[in-house]
N, C-alpha and C positions, 0 to 999 in steps of 0.2 A: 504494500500500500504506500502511496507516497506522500509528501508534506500535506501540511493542514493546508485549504486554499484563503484566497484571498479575503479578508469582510468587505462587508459595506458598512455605510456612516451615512446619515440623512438627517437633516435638519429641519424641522416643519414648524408654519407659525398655526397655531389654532387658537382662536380666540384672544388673540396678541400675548400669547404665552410660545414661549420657545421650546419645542420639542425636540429630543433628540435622538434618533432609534441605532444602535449597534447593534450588529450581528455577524459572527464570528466563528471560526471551525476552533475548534480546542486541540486540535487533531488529534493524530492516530493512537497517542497513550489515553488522555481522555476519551476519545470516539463519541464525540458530541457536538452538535450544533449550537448553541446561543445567541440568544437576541434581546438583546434588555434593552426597554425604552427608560428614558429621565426625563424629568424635569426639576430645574433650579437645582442640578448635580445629585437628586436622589431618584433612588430607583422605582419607578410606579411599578412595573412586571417584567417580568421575564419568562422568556417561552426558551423549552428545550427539546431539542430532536437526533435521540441517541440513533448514530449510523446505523443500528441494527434493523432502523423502522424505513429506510432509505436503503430502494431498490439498489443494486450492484455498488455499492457504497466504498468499494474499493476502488471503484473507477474515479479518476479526479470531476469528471463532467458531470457525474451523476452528484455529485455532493457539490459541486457550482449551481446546479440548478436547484437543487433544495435549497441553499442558502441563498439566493435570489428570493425565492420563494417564500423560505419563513420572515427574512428581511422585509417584502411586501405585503404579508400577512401581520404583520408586528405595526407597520405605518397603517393598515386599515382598519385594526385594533385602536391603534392611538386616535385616529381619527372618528371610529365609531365614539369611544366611550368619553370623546370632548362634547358628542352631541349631547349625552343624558343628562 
């Protein structure tokens, strides 16, 4: 299996509050996904997506697109739960 891949980082304004969403491979000792949103530097949630739930998860493609994935599943969260 090879290195962990790249995150992402997204900035979002809602409600003229600054959001922040990372999400991140832990790689292959961890074998886990992470994505924790903040605001004003603490953590509102965090979502985790252990490799094992992630098709051919040894392949580097297939763990890029899961974490595209839970990265814009984490900003649709943030943005639902600014609506309530």
């Amino acid at each position: 299996m090879t290195d962990s891949v790249t995150g992402e980082n997204s900035d979002l304004f809602i409600q003229g509050q600054k959001i922040h969403v990372q999400t991140e491979d832990w790689g292959t000792r961890e074998k886990v996904l992470v994505s924790r949103i903040f605001r004003n530097g603490s953590v509102l949630k965090t979502f985790k997506l252990p490799y094992e739930k992630i098709p051919s998860s040894d392949k580097r493609v297939q763990r890029e697109t899961a974490l595209n994935r839970l990265h814009q599943y984490s900003i649709d969260w943030a943005q639902k739960e600014s609506e309530i």
